[in-house]
N, C-alpha and C positions, 0 to 999 in steps of 0.2 A: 550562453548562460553561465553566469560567475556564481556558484552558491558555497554555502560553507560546508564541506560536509557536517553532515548530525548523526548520520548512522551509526553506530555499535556492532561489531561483531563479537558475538557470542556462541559457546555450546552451554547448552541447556543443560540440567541436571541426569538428564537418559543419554546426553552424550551428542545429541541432536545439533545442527549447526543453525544460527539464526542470525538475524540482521534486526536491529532492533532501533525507532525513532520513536520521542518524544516531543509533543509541542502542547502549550499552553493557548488556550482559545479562550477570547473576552466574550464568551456565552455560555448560557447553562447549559448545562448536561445535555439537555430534552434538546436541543437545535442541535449540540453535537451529534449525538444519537441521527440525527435526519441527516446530518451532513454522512454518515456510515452507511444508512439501511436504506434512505430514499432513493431510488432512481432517478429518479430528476436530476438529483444531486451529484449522484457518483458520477453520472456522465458530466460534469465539467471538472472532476480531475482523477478518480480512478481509471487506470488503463480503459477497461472498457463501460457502456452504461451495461449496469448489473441489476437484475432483477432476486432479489433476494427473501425463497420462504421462512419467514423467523420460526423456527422451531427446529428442534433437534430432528436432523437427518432429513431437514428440508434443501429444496434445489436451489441453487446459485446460478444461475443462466445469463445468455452475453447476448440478447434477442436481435441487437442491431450489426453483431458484427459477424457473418458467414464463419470467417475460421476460427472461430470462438466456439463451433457448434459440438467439436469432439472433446472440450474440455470443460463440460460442468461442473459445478462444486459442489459440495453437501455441507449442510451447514454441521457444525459439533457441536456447541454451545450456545445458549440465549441467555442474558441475564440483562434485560430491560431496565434502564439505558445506558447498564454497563458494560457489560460484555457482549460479544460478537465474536465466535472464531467457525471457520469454516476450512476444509479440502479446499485446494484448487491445484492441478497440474500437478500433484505431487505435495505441493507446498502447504503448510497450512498458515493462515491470514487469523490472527488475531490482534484484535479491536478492543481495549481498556479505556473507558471514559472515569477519571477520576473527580468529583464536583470538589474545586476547589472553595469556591465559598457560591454564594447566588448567582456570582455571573460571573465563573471564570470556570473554564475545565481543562483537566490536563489527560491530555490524548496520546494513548502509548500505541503503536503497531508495532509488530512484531508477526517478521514474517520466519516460522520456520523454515528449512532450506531443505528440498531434497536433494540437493547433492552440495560439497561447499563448494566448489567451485563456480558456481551461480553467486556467490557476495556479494563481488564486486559489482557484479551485471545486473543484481537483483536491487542492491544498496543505490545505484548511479538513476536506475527509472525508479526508484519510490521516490527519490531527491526531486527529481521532475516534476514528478504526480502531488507530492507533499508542497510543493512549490504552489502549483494551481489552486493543491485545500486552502496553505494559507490566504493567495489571493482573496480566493470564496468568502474565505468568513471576514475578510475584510471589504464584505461588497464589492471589490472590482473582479475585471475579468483578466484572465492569464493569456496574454495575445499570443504566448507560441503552443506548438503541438504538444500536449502532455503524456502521449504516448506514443510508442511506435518508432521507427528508424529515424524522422523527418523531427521529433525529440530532440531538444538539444543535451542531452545524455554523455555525449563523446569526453568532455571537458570531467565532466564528474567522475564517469568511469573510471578517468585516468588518473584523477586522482584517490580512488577509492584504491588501484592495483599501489599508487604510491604509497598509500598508508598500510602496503603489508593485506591488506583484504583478499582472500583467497580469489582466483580469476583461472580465466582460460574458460572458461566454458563458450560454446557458441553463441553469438548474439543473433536472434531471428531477425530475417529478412535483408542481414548484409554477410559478406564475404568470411568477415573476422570472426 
């Protein structure tokens, strides 16, 4: 997979380390909002499908994947069909839907880091996963794996440590 990186690295105002993407979608708010919170949806390009209670200190669940079972999320914020941020694994996942006019929105994630050394590793599979979203809202389908080792991730990553993006952390499920 040849992509551009888009990622940002940032610390946050509290000093926090984050990884931060932007993209612009030809639909309103209300479809982006579904492409975020629906199930359906998340399973064809968030890591896992996610089952998500909208309300503050509601549960984030990963029903279809076993080793997902020891890492639920909680959700932190609702602001319908603005925001979305939740815990997950340490990290916390925020979701900014900005309506650019009637049919265009601009879509910010932003993943806090609990440790930085996850950037690069965290930055190279959102590139992935954000790869498949775009697909999505362009009606087709993303024919490789959008998460997980078998991800074509490798190429990004390596570009992510070449842009200075903090790294070293272990990557689940291989050696490195």
């Amino acid at each position: 997979m040849t992509t551009e990186l888009t990622g940002t690295y940032l610390t946050l105002d509290d000093g926090r380390p984050a990884v931060r993407f932007s993209r612009t979608y030809d639909h309103p708010v209300e479809r982006v909002w579904q492409f975020v919170t629906d199930a359906d949806e998340l399973a064809a390009w968030f890591p896992f499908r996610a089952v998500i209670d909208l309300r503050p200190g509601g549960a984030v669940a990963f029903p279809d994947d076993p080793d997902m079972a020891d890492l639920p999320g909680t959700v932190i914020a609702v602001d319908a069909p603005r925001h979305l941020s939740y815990e997950w694994g340490g990290d916390e996942l925020h979701f900014d839907l900005e309506e650019i006019d009637e049919k265009r929105t601009r879509f910010t994630l932003t993943n806090v880091l609990a440790a930085e050394d996850t950037a690069a590793r965290t930055s190279a599979g959102w590139e992935v996963c954000l790869a498949a979203l775009d697909a999505r809202t362009r009606g087709e389908t993303f024919e490789e794996p959008h998460a997980g080792v078998d991800a074509p991730w490798q190429g990004v990553y390596d570009g992510y440590v070449a842009a200075g993006f903090p790294s070293g952390a272990p990557i689940p499920g291989t050696e490195a």
